[in-house]
N, C-alpha and C positions, 0 to 999 in steps of 0.2 A: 300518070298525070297527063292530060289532054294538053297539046299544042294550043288550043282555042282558052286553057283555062288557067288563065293567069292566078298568078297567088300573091297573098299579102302576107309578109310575115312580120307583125306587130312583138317587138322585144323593147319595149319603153320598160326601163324600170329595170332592166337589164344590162349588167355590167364586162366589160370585158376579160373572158375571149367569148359569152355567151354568144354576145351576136353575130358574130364570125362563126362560130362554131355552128349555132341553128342554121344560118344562111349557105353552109358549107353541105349540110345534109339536105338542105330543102333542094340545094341545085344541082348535086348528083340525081335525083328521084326526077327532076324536070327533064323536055324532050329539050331536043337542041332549037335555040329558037323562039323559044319560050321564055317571057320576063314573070319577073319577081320584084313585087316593092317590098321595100325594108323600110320599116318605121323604127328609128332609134333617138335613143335623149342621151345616149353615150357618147362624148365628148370625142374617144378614140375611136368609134366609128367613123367618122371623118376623114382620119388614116388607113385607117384598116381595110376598109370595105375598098378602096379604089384600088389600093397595093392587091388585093385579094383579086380583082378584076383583072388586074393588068398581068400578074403572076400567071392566070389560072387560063386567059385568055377570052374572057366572057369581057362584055361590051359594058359598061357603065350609062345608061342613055340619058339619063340623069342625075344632076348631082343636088345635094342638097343646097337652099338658098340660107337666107337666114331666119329662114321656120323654126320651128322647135315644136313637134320632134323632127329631127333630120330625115327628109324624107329620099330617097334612093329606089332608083328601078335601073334593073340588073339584067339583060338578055345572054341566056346560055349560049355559049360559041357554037354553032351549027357544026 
């Protein structure tokens, strides 16, 4: 996966630990550095994704507002 190519990973419609879990694989495979948005309409995304950030040490650059789907961009920790 290209530093210059960021990714989108659409799990609308997707229930928990899916989204965690895809965004879990998607950001071992990314360089360090590198964002990833998350598109989610899972209520525990909201939780999850930021505890998964802050555990993991990847940066949260933004959080969701009150959009629907929740929308999330995640930079791998260098």
């Amino acid at each position: 996966m290209s530093k210059n190519e960021n990714k989108t990973l659409d799990c609308r419609g997707l229930s928990c630990p899916e989204p965690l879990t895809l965004l879990r694989n998607l950001v071992r495979k990314a360089e360090p550095g590198q964002e990833i948005t998350l598109l989610s309409d899972d209520p525990v995304s909201l939780r999850d994704v930021p505890a998964f950030c802050n555990f993991m040490g990847h940066k949260l650059v933004s959080l969701p507002d009150d959009q629907h789907p929740h929308r999330f961009i995640i930079k791998k920790k260098e």
